[in-house]
Residue, then its C-alpha position, 0 to 999 in steps of 0.5 A: x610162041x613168038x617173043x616180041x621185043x628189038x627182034x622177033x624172036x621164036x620159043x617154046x613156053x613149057x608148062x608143069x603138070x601143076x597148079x597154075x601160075x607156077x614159078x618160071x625159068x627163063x633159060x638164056x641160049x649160049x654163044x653162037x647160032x644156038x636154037x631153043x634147045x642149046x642146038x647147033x646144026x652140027x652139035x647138040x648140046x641140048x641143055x635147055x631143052x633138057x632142062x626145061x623137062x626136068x624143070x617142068x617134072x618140079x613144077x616149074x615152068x620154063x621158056x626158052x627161044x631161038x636166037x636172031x637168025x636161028x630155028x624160026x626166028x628171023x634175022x642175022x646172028x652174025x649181025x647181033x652183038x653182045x647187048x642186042x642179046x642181052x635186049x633179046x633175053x629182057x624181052x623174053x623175061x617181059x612176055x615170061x613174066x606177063x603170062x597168066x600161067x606164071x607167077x611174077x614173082x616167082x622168075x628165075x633167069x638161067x643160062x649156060x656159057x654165054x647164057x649165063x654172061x646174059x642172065x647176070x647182065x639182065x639182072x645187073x640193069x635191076x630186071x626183076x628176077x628172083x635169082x640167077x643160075x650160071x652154069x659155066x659163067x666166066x668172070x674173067x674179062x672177055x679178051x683175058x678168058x679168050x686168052x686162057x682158052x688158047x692157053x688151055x686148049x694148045x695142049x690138048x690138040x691131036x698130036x699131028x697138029x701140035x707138030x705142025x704148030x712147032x714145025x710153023x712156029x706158030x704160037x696159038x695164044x699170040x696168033x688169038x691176040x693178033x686175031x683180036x687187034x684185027x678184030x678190034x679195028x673193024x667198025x662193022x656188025x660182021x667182018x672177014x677175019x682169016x677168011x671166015x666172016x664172024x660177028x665182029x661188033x659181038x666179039x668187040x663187045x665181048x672182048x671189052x666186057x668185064x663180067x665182074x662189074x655186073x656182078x657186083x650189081x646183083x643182089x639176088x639169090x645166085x647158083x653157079x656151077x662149073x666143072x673142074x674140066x672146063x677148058x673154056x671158063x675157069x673153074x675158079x672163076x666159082x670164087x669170084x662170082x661168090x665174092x662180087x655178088x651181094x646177094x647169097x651165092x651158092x656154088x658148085x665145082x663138079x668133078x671131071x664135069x666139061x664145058x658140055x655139062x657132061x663128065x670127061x673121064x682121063x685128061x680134058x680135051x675138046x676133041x671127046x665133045x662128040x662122044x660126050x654129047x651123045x650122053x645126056x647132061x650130067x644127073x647130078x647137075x640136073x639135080x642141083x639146078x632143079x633142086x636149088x629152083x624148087x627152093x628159091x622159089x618155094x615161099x616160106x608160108x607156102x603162098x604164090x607172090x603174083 
């Protein structure tokens, strides 16, 4: 099916094997060219897709879309910032929402990584939702947490390369600052940044975007989980978003869980996301988002709200 809105975009409506309108999930795609399914051309996360199934086997209903530029939606991922996606998941929960197979009153807004930075931004500017699950969701200002990953990341390097950063002097966080400034003084929707182009006006608009201040505007029923080996969202960022959201939180930090939503045995690094991704996304954290959706959107008296 195809989204209408600021771009045209493509996605998938899974439907439950249940009474009709159901509950819904709307699933927000992650950082980067991801399609519907949290895939990348050369890794697959799969985290929607995998969701959606196991969404669909509770009664609920789920869409889910490529991003601008990505699978079969045209356009220019590059080109498109942080509020562009925010305007692409808004136009997502409108047609979700107008849909004859889906309680109105029952939709959730769920994402992963950036997803989730895009659920609570919706749900900030007062979309109408019944809750939110953020998995993996940073509340750190962006230029801060992109700090704390080189931070996190430069000990976990193969050995040879941490050699050749020492043997060149090279500091990574100073070297991700200094990325930054140049970044910081583009005026372009993409720009060349150490010989690669990157979606320069995203990365502006990520490095001044503080999540915090959105999430003291949500008032809605919040899930959040992330792993005690994410090297790319602080575990304790869990303790902030319990303390700015208004509404009830409730929050998980899953042991030896990664970035990928997989389980990382021995010390946590990026290099064993390969072999990790060919597991699928932890059972537990299936359980925990299916259960807590099942709940949320259960009236007490039984009754559908469209």
């Amino acid at each position: 099916m195809q989204v209408p809105g600021p771009a045209p975009l493509a996605g998938t409506l899974t439907l439950p094997d249940a009474p009709l309108p159901a509950p819904a999930v709307l699933l927000a795609p992650g950082s980067g060219p991801v399609d519907r399914d949290s895939n990348h051309r050369r890794t697959r996360f799969d985290v929607t897709r995998q969701l959606a199934v196991a969404l669909a086997g509770a009664g609920i209903a789920s869409l889910r879309f490529d991003k601008r530029g990505v699978g079969g939606s045209p356009g220019d991922w590059r080109a498109a910032g942080l509020h562009d996606n925010v305007d692409d998941l808004g136009a997502a929960l409108e047609l979700l929402r107008g849909r004859p197979e889906v309680d109105a009153g029952r939709v959730l807004l769920a994402g992963h990584s950036e997803g989730a930075i895009l659920a609570t931004s919706l749900a900030a500017r007062g979309a109408p939702v019944a809750g939110l699950v953020l998995l993996a969701m940073s509340a750190t200002p962006g230029e801060e947490l992109l700090r704390w990953q080189a931070r996190q990341i430069a000990p976990t390097l193969p050995r040879p390369v941490r050699a050749l950063l020492r043997l060149l002097r090279t500091d990574l966080e100073a070297k991700v600052a200094a990325n930054h400034r140049r970044i910081e003084a583009t005026t372009t929707d993409v720009a060349r940044i150490g010989g690669a182009r990157i979606n320069a006006r995203w990365h502006r608009e990520f490095l001044a975007y503080d999540p915090r201040e959105d999430l003291r505007r949500v008032s809605v029923p919040v899930l959040a989980l992330t792993g005690s080996k994410d090297l790319q969202v602080p575990a304790d960022d869990l303790d902030v978003i319990a303390a700015a959201v208004g509404g009830p939180v409730d929050t998980h930090r899953v042991p030896d869980l990664t970035h990928t939503l997989r389980r990382q045995p021995g010390p946590p690094s990026m290099s064993a996301y390969r072999r990790e991704l060919k597991d699928p996304v932890d059972p537990l954290v299936v359980d925990i988002v299916v259960t807590w959706c099942h709940r949320t959107t259960t009236p007490a008296d039984g009754a559908t709200t469209a």
